[in-house]
C-alpha positions as CSV (number, residue, x, y, z in Angstrom):
1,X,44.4,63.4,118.0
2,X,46.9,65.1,116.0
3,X,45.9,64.1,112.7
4,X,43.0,65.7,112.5
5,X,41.8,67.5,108.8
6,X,41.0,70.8,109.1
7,X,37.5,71.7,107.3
8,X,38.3,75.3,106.2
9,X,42.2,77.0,105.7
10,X,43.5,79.2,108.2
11,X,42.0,83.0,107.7
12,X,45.5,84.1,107.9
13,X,47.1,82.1,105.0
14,X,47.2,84.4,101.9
15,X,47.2,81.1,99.8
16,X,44.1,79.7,101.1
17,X,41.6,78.8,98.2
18,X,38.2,80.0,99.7
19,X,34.8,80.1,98.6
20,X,33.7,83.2,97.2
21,X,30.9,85.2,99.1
22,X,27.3,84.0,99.1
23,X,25.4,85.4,96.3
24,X,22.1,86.4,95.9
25,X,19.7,84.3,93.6
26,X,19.4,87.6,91.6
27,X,23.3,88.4,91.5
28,X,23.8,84.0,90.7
29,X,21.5,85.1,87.7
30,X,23.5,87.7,86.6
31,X,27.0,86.3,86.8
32,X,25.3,83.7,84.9
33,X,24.1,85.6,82.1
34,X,27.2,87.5,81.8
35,X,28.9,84.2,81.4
36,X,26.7,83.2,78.6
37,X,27.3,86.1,76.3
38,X,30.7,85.6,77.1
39,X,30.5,81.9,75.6
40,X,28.6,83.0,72.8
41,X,31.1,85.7,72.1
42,X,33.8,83.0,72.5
43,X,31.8,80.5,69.9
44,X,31.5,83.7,67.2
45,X,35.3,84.3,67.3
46,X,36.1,80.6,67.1
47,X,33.9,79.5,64.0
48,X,35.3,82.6,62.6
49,X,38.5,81.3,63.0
50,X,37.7,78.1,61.6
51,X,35.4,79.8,58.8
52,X,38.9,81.9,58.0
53,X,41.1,78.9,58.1
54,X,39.1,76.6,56.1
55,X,38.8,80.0,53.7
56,X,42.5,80.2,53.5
57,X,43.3,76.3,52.9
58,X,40.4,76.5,49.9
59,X,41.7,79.5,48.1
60,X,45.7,78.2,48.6
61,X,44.7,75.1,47.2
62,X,43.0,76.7,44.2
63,X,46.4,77.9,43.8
64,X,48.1,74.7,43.1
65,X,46.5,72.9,40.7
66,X,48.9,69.8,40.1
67,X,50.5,68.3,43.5
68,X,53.7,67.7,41.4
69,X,54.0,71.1,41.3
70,X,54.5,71.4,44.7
71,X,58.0,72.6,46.4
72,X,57.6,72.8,49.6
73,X,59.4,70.6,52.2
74,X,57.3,67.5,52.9
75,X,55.1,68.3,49.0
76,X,55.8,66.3,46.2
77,X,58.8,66.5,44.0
78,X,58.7,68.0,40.9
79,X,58.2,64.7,38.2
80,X,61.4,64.7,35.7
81,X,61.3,62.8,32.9
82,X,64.0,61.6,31.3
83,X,65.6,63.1,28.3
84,X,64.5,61.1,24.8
85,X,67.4,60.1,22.7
């Protein structure tokens, strides 16, 4: 039949997706650690994004005290009373 799925891609096709060579149990446990300390390297620089970030909104917000003072797009507008007669 010619409809037939083939298990595994032609050696030849430089686009195949493969499975990587067979690893030793001792060179799985390595790839895996190295992968670990990569994710906890990852985790450090993220919190310390978020640690910087939330650093930045506090200390920006200590800046403006009153919302009406606010004049950026999107703030508040600056409350004008009207002139007393």
């Amino acid at each position: 039949m010619g409809n037939r799925v083939q298990s595994r891609p032609a050696p030849h096709d430089p686009q195949a997706v493969t499975r990587g060579p067979d690893l030793t149990p001792e060179q799985t446990r390595e790839l895996r650690a190295r992968q670990k300390a990569r994710n906890r390297v990852m985790l450090v620089v993220l919190l310390g994004l978020v640690a910087l970030f939330f650093a930045i909104t506090l200390s920006r917000m200590s800046q403006i005290g009153d919302p009406r003072e606010w004049s950026r797009p999107g703030g508040l507008a600056p409350v004008r009373t009207a002139p007393s007669r």
